[in-house]
C-alpha positions in Angstrom: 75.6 23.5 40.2 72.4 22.1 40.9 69.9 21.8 38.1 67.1 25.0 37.7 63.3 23.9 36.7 62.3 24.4 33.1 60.9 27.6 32.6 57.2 27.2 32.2 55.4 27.1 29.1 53.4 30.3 27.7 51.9 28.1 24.5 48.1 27.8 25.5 46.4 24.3 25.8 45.5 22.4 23.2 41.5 23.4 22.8 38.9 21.5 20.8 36.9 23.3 17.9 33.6 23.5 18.1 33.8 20.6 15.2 35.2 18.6 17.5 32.8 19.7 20.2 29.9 18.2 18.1 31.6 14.7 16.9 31.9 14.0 20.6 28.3 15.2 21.4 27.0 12.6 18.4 29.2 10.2 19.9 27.9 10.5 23.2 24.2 10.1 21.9 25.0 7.2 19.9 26.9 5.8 23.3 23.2 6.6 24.7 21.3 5.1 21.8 23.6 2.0 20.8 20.9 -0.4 21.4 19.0 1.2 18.7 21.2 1.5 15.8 20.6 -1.7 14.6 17.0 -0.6 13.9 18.6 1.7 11.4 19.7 -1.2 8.9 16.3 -2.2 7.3 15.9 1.9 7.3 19.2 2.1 5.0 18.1 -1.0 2.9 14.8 0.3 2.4 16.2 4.0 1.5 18.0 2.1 -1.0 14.6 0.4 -2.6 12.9 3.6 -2.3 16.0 5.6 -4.1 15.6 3.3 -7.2 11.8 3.9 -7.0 12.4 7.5 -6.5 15.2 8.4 -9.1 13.8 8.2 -12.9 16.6 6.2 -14.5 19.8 4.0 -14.6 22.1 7.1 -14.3 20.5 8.6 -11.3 20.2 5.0 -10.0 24.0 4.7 -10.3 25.0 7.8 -8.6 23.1 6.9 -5.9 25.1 3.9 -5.2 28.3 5.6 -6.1 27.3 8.2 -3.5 26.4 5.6 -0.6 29.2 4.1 -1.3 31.8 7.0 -1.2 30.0 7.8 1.6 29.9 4.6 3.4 33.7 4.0 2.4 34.7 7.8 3.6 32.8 6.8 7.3 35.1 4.0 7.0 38.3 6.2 6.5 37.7 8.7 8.8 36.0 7.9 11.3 35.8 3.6 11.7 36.7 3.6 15.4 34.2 5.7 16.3 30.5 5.0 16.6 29.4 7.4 14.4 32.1 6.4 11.9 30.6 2.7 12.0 26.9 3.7 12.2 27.0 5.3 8.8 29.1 3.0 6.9 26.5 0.0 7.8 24.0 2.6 6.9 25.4 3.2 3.6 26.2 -0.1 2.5 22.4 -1.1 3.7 21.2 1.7 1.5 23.8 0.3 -1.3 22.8 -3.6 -0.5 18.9 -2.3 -0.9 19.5 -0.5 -4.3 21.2 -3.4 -5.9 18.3 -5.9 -4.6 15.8 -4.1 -6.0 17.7 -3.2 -9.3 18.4 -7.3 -9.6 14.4 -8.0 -8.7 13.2 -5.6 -11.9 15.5 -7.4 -13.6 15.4 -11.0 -13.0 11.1 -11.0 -13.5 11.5 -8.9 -16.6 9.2 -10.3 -19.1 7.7 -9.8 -22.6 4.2 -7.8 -22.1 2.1 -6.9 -25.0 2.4 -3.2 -26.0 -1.5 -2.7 -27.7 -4.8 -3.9 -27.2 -5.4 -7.2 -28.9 -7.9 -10.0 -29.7 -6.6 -13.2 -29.2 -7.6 -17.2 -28.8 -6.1 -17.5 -25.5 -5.3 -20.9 -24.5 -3.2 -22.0 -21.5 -3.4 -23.1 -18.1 -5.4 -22.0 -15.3 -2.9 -21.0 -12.3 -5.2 -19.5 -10.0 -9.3 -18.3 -10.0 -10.4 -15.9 -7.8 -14.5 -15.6 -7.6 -15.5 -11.7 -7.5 -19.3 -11.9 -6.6 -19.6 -8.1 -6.0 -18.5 -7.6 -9.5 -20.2 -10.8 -10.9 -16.8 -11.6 -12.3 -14.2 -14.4 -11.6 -10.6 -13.7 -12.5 -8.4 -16.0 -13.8 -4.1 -16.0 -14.2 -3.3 -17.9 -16.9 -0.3 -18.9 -18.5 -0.8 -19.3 -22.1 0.6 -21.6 -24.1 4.1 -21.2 -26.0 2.9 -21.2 -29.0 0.6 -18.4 -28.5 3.0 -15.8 -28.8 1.8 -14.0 -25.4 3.0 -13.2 -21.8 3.8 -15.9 -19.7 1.2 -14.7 -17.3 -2.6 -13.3 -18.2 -5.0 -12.3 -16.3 -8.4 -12.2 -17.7 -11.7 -11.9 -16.1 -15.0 -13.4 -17.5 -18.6 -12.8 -16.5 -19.9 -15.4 -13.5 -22.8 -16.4 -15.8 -20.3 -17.3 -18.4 -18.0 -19.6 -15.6 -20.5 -21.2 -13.1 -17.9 -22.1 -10.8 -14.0 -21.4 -10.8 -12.1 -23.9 -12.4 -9.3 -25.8 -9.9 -5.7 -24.6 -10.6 -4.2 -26.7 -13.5 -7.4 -26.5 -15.6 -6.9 -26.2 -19.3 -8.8 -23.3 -20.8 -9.3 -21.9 -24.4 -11.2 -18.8 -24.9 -11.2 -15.6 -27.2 -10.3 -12.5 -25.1 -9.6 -8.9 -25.5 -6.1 -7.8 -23.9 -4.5 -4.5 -23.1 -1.3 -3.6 -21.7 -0.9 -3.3 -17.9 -1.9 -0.4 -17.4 0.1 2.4 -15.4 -1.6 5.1 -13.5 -4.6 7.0 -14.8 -3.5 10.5 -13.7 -0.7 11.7 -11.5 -0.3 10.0 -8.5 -2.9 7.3 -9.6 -2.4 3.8 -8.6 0.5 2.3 -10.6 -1.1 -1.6 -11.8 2.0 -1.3 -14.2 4.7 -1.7 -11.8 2.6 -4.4 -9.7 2.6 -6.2 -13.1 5.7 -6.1 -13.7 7.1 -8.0 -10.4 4.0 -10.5 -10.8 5.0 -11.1 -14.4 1.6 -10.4 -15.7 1.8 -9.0 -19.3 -1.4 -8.2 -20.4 -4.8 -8.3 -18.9 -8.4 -8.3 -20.0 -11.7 -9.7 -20.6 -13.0 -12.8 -22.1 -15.3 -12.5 -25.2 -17.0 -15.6 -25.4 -17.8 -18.7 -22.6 -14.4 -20.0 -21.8 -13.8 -23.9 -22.5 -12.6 -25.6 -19.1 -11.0 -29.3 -19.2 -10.6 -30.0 -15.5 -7.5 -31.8 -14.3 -6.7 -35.6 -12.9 -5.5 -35.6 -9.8 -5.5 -33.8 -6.5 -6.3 -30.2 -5.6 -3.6 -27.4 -4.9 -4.2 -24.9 -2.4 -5.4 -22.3 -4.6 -8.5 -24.3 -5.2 -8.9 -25.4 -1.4 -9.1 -21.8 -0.7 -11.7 -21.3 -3.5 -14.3 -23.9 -2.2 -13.3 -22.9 1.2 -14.2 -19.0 0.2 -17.6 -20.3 -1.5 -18.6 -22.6 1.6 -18.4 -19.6 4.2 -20.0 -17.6 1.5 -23.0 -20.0 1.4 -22.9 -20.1 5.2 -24.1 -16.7 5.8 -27.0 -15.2 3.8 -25.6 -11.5 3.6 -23.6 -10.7 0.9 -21.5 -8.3 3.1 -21.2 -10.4 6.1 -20.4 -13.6 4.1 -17.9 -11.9 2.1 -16.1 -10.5 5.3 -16.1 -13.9 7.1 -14.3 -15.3 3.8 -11.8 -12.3 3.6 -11.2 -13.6 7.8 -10.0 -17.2 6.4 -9.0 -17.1 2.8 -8.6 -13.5 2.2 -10.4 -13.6 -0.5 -12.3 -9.7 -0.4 -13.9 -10.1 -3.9 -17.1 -11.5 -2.1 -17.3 -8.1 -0.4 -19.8 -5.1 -2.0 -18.4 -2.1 -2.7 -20.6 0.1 -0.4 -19.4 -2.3 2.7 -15.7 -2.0 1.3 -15.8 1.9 1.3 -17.6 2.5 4.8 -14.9 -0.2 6.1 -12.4 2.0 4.7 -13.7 5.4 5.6 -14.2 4.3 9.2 -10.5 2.9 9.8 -12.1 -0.7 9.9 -10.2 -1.8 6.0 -6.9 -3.1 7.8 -9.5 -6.1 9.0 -9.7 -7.4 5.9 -6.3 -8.2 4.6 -5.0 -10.7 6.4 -1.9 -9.6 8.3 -1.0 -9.3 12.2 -4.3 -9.5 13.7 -5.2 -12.5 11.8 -2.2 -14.5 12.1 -2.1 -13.7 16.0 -5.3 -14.7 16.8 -4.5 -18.1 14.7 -1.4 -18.4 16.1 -2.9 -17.4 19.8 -5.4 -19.8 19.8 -3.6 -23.0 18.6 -1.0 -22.1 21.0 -3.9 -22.0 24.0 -5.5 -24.9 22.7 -2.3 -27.1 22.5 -1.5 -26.4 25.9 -4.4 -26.7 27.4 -4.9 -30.2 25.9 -1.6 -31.7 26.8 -1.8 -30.5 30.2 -4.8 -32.6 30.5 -2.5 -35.6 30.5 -0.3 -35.0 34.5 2.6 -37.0 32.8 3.0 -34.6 30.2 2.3 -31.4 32.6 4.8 -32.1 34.9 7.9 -33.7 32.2 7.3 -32.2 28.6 8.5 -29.0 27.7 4.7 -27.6 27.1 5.2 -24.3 26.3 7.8 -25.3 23.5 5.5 -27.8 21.9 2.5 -25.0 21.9 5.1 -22.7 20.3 5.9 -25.5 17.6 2.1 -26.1 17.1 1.4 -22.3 16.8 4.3 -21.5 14.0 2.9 -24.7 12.1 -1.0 -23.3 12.1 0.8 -19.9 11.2 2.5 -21.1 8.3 -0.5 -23.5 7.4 -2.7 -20.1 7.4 0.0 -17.8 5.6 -0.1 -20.7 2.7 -4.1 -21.2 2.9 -4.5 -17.4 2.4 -2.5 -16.8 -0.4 0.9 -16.2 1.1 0.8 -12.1 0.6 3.2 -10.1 1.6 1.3 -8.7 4.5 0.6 -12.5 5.5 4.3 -13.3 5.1 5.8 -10.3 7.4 2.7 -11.2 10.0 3.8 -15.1 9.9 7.9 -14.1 10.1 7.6 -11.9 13.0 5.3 -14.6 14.5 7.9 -17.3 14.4 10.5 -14.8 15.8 8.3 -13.9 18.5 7.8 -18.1 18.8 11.5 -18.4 18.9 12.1 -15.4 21.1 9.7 -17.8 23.6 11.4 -20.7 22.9 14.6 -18.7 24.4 13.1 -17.2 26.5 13.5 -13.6 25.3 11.1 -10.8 25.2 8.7 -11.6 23.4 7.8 -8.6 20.9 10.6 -5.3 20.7 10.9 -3.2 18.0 14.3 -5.1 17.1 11.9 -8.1 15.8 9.9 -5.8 13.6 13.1 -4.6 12.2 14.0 -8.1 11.6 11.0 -8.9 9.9 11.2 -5.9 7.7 14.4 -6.8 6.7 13.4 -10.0 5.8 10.4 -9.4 3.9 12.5 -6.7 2.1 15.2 -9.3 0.6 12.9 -11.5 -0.3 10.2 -8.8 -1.6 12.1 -5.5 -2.6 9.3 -4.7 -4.5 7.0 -4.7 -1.6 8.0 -1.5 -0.3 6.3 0.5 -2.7 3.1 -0.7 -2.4 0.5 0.5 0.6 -0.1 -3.3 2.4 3.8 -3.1 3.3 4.2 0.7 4.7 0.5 0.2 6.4 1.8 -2.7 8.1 5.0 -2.0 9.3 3.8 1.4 10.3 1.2 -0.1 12.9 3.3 -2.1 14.0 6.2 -0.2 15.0 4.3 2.6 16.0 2.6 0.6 18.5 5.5 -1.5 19.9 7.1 1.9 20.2 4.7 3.4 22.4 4.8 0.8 24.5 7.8 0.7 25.4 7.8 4.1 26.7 8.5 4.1 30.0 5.6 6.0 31.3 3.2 4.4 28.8 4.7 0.8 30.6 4.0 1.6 33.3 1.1 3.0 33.3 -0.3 -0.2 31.8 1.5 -2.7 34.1 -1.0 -4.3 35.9 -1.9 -3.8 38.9 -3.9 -5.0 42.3 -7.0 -2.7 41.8 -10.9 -3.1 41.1 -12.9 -3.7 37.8 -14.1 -0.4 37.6 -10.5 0.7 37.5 -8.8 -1.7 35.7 -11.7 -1.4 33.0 -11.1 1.8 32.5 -7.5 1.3 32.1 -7.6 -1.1 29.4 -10.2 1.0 27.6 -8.0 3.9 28.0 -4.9 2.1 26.4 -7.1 0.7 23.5 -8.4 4.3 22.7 -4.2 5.7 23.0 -3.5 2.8 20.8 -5.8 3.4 18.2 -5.0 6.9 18.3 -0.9 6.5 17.8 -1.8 3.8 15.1 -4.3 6.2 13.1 -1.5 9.0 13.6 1.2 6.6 11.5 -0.8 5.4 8.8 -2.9 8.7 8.1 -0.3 10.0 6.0 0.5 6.8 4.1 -3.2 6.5 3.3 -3.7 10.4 2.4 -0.2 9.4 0.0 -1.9 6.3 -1.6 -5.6 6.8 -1.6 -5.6 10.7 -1.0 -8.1 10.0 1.8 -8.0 9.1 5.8 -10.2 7.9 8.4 -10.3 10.6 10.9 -12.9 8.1 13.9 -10.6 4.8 13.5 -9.4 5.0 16.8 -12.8 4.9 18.6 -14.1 2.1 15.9 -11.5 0.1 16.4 -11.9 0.1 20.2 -15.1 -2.1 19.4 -14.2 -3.9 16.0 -10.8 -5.2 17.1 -12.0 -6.9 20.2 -15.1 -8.2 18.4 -12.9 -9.4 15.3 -10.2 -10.8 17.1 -12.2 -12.9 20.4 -15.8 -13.2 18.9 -15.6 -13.7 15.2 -12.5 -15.6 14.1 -12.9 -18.2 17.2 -16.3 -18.4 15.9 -15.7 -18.8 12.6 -13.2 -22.2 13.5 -15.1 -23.5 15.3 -17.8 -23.2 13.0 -16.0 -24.6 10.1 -14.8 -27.2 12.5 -18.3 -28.6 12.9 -19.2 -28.3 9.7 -17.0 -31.4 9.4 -20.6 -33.5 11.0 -22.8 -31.0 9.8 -23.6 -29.2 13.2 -22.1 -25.5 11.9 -25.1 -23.5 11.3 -26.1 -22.1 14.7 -22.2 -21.2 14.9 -22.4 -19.6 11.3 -25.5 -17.6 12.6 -24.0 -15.6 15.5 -20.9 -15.1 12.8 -23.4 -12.9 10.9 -24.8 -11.4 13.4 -21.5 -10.5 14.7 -20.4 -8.9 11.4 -23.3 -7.3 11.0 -22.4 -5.2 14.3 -19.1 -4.7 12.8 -21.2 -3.4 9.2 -23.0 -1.1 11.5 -20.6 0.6 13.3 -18.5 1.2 9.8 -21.6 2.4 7.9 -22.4 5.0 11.5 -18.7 5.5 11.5 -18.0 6.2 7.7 -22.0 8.3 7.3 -20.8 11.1 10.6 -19.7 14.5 9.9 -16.2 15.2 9.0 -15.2 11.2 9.3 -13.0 11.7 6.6 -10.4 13.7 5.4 -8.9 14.4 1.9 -5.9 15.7 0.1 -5.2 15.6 -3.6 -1.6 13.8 -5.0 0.6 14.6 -2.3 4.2 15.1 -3.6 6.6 12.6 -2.9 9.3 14.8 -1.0 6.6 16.0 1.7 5.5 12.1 2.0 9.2 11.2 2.4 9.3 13.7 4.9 6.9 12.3 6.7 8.0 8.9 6.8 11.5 10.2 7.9 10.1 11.8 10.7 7.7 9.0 11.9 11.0 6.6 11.6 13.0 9.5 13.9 10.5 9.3 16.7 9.7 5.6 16.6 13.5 4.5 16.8 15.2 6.3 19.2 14.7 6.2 22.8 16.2 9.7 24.3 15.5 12.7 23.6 17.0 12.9 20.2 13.5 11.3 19.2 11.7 15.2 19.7 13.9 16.0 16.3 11.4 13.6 14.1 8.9 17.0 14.4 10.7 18.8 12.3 10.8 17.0 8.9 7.3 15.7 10.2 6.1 19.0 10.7 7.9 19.9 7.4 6.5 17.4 5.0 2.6 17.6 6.2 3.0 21.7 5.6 4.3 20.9 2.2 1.3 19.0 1.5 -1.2 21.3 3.2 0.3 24.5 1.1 0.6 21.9 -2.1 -2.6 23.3 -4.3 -4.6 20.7 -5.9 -4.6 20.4 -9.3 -6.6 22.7 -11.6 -6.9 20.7 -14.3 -6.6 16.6 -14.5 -6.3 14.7 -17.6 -6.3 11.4 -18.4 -3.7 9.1 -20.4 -6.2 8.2 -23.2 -7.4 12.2 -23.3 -10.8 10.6 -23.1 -11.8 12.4 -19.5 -10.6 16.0 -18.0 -11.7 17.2 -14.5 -11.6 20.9 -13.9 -12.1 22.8 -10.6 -15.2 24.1 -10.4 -14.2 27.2 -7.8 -16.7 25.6 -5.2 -14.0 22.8 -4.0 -15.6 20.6 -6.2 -14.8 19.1 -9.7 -16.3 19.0 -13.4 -16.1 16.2 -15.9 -16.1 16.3 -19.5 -17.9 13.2 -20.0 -21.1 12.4 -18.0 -20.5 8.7 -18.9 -17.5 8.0 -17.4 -17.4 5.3 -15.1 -17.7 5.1 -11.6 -14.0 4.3 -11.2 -12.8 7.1 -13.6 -15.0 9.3 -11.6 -13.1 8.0 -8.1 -9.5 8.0 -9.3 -10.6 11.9 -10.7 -11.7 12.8 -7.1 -9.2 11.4 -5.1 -6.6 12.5 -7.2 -8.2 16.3 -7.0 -8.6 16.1 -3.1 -12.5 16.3 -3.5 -15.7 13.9 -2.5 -19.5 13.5 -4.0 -21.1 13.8 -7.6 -19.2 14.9 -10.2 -21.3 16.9 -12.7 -21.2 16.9 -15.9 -18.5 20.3 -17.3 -21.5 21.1 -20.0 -24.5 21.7 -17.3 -21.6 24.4 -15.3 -22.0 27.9 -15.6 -18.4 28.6 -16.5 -18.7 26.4 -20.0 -20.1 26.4 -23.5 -20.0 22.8 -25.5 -21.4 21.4 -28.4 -21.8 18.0 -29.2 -18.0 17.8 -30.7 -16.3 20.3 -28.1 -15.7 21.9 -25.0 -14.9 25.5 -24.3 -14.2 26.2 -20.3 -12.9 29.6 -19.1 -10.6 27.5 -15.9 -9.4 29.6 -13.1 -6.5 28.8 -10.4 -3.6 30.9 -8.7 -4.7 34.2 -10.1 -5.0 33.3 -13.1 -7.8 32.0 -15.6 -7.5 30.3 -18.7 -8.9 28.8 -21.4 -9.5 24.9 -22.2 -10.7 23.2 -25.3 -11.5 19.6 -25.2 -13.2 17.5 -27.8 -15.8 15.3 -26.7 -16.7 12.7 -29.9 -15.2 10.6 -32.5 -16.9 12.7 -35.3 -14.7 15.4 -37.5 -14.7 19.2 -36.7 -14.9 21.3 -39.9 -10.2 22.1 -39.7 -10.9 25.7 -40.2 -13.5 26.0 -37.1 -11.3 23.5 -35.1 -8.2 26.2 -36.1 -10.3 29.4 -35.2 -10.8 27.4 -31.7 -7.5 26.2 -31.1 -6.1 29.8 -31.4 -8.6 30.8 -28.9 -7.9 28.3 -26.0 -4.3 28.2 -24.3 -5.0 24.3 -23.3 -6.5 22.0 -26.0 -6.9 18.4 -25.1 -7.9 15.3 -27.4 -8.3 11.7 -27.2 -7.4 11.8 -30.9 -4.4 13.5 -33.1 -5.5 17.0 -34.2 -4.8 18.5 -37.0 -1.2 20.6 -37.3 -2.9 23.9 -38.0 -4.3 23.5 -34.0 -2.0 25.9 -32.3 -3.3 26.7 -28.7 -1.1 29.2 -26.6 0.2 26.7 -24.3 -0.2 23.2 -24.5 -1.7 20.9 -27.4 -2.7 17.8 -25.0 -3.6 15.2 -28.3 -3.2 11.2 -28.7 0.3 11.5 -29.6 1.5 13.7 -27.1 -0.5 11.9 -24.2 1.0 8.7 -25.5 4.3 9.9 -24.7 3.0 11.5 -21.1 0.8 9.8 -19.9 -1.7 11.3 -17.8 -1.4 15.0 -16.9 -2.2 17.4 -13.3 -1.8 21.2 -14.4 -2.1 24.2 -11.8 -2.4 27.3 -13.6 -1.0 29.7 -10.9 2.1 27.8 -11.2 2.2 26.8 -14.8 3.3 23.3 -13.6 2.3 20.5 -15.7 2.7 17.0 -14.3 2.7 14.0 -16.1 2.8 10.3 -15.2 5.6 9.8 -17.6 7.8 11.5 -15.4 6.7 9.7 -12.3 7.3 6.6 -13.8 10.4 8.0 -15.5 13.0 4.6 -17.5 11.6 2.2 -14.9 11.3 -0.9 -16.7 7.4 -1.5 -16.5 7.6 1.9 -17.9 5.4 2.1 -22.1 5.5 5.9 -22.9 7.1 6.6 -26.2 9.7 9.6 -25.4 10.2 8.6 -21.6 9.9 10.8 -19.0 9.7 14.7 -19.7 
């Protein structure tokens, strides 16, 4: 009987879910994106830093590792053959390998700081001098002297009449100083000297009383003090205090020299990223030795036609980088400028492409080991930012190749070039806009077209000036040189001070909260890394985080951490201040941190007040609602049963002293003790939110406030 066929089979195909559907969609976008992942590593390091940053203590510092690591080993488990699988456990055990770097850092530079003001005779050794003629100031680190019972690092500063010229590093000094405790930020969102302390080791800083006694070393001079008498010499070179100052900051970068009214037009017209030494700098240097190098030894027809010239002009060039790195101080922006030079040097050497995006990404990784720390700070994100963001854009395809060059006239080509400079400067103010609205609460908004002038003129007039300036200064023949130096910067002065002075040049925004600037920065890092069309998805949490900041009300209310000062809205976009002597950096940190620019007047001469000599009453308005705030204004006593009557009128009280405990105010009693235990405070009425800087600073170690974070 001859065999039948099997009866076919009514059970339906096996079908994918639509689970399954998207794991192999990611898959084939990853397949499409492979050569970036490995961009995402310093990303997932760096999330790790900012975590610990972020979170407020050790037990939210430990779940977060426990959580990249669950999720790094569940990647692992599940899905470790397949690209997504491996992507995200390198991802997590970057974010984990960042966390515990940073976590070690705090750690391994903890040292004793003093926790009140004190007046002490300081003696110790000099470890560095930096001359601040725009202040008439030079600052000195110290480290004192065992027996002194101090920090192992001081910083003091002490008037320039009192110090005639800055001692060399190694000097002995003895003098009587005032110290105070690093301090953290003023008010919300302030700038945080505290945890910059902390990593430099610096316990207490302050002011010297008296002359300061200075026994000079035997012996040779360190670097420190090479780059003191080299600041002072270029100083003495140009007659402008600005120029001068600027030509130092180009060499040593050393920006003390620089006035204050230069410094903020720099900054206001995009120009300030000229004067810390990073990428610009070290490229020209590097550039230029390079050039020279080659140029020279091809002079000789032996060596032209049988040495490997452009390896020895890459040698030359990494050893003037690292010489100029050292001379200036060795900063962090310095250091990630000279490591991505030498990998752009060794990438010639090889004979690799020369700049990618996968050499910043080494370089960030590298500073970031090295210098955890670093990422919180503004020099770092500024830096990186720029960079990337530029590299990115050109490698775009159609940007490429639009600027390939090409057999076409002046005219033309001109244009072109101008054309690139102005897109350029217009990506690179896009990616550091938001860092500097997160930082400094204000942003250039004409950088791009001042920059299409001042990098040029920076970068191939003044620095090769400046060289070979100081280069004939060695017989004595620098001065015409030094001349056209000035004059140079004195264009550059111009267009910052035109730049800074138009209408609308800058934009502000108060404290902007740290999940819209996190936003941000995820989005910027979405677009910049990825090379398909998954990049168009960075617009959303981009989009997301600068709504959140936009809708994010300014502050009604700011108070600082000694109680001393309060800034209220004023209902015209503008601010009030309780004290009409404050200082012009109380005044600055008070605007920037309220989103707000010009004269603050003094709250007694508004409309909207009624003060004595002793206090404050201020009807304050915000959200719908309006309260009222009491704040005392001098050291004398109040009568307790007029200070009571008060209190039970106002809802807000606020004192730079402890007031008495029949003061009962209907919402918040803002005294000594309570501030030393917050910190500064930001309070929007509408919302009823009270901010303090004790909660952004939260158990991190540099951390002084009595309860912690609330």
């Amino acid at each position: 009987m001859a065999e039948t066929d099997a009866a076919p089979s009514i059970a339906l195909p096996p079908r994918q879910t639509d689970g399954w559907q998207m794991l192999a969609a990611i898959e084939r976008v990853l397949e499409a994106e492979r050569d970036q992942l490995a961009l995402w590593v310093p990303v997932g390091f760096g999330a790790g830093i900012a975590g610990w940053f972020a979170l407020p203590g050790p037990t939210g510092w430990i779940g977060l590792g426990i959580a990249a690591a669950g999720v790094g080993l569940a990647a692992l488990l599940f899905g470790g053959t397949s690209r997504l699988g491996r992507a995200v456990t390198i991802f997590a055990l970057a974010m984990l390998l960042g966390l515990v770097a940073i976590w070690t850092k705090a750690d391994w530079v903890a040292a004793p700081r003093i926790d009140r003001p004190k007046v002490v005779a300081l003696t110790g050794i000099v470890e560095a001098a930096e001359p601040r003629p725009a202040t008439a100031t030079i600052r000195l680190l110290i480290a004192p002297d065992t027996g002194n019972g101090l920090p192992p690092r001081v910083r003091i500063n002490v008037d320039a009449e009192d110090l005639p010229a800055p001692p060399p590093a190694g000097s002995r000094v003895a003098v009587r100083a005032r110290l105070l405790p690093p301090a953290p930020p003023m008010v919300p969102g302030g700038y945080d000297f505290a945890r910059v302390a902390w990593f430099e080791r610096i316990g207490a800083t302050g002011r010297a009383l008296d002359p300061p006694v200075i026994v000079a070393p035997d012996g040779g001079s360190s670097l420190a003090d090479i780059r003191t008498r080299l600041t002072a010499h270029i100083e003495a070179s140009i007659k402008d205090a600005g120029e001068g100052g600027i030509a130092a900051s180009f060499v040593t970068g050393d920006q003390g020299g620089i006035p204050e009214d230069d410094n903020e037009a720099l900054r206001r017209a995009g120009l300030a990223h000229l004067l810390s030494v990073s990428g610009l700098h070290v490229t020209a240097v590097v550039g230029a030795v390079m050039l020279l190098t080659i140029r020279l030894l091809a002079l000789s027809r032996r060596l032209a036609l049988h040495a490997p010239l452009p390896l020895i002009a890459a040698g030359a060039g990494a050893l003037a980088g690292i010489g100029y790195t050292l001379l200036t101080g060795s900063e962090v922006p310095t250091v990630r400028s000279c490591i991505a030079a030498l990998l752009v040097l060794g990438g010639i050497a090889l004979g690799r492409e020369a700049i990618t995006l996968r050499l910043v990404a080494a370089g960030a990784l590298i500073v970031l080991v090295f210098w955890p720390e670093a990422l919180a700070g503004p020099s770092f994100q500024l830096s990186f930012a720029a960079i990337a963001a530029l590299v990115a854009f050109h490698e775009h395809p159609k940007v490429a190749a639009f600027a390939a060059r090409r057999d076409e006239g002046i005219v033309l080509g001109g244009a072109r070039i101008l054309l690139m400079l102005l897109a350029s400067g217009v990506v690179i103010e896009a990616a550091l806009s938001p860092i500097a609205l997160f930082h400094f609460h204000k942003a250039g908004l004409y950088g791009a077209a001042a920059n299409i002038v001042a990098i040029p003129l920076t970068t191939f007039v003044v620095m090769p000036a400046e060289a070979i300036a100081l280069a004939l200064d060695l017989v004595g023949l620098g001065a015409p040189i030094w001349w056209l130096v000035g004059k140079a910067l004195g264009l550059l002065l111009w267009i910052a001070h035109v730049v800074a002075d138009a209408p609308g040049s800058v934009a502000n925004l108060p404290s902007m909260p740290r999940g819209a600037f996190a936003l941000m920065a995820t989005g910027g890092l979405w677009i910049v890394l990825w090379r398909t069309r998954l990049r168009r998805w960075g617009v959303v949490p981009l989009a997301m985080g600068a709504i959140w900041s936009l809708l994010t009300p300014p502050p009604d209310i700011l108070v600082t951490g000694d109680g001393r000062h309060v800034a209220v809205r004023d209902g015209r976009d503008g601010i009030a201040i309780l004290r009409d002597r404050a200082g012009d950096y109380v005044r600055d940190v008070l605007g920037e941190a309220s989103g707000v620019e010009g004269e603050a007047p003094a709250l007694e001469l508004m409309p909207f007040a009624r003060c004595s000599a002793d206090l404050c009453a201020v009807d304050v308005s915000g959200g719908g609602r309006t309260i009222r705030l009491l704040a005392t204004r001098s050291r004398d006593f109040v009568d307790i049963r007029a200070m009571t009557r008060a209190c039970a009128a106002a809802d807000i009280v606020v004192s730079d002293r402890r007031l008495p405990r029949t003061c009962h105010p209907r919402w918040l009693k803002a005294d000594a003790p309570f501030l030393r235990s917050t910190g500064g405070l930001a309070i929007r009425i509408g919302s009823g939110e009270v901010e303090s800087v004790a909660e952004q600073v939260g158990l991190h170690p540099w951390g002084s406030f009595a309860a912690g974070s609330r």
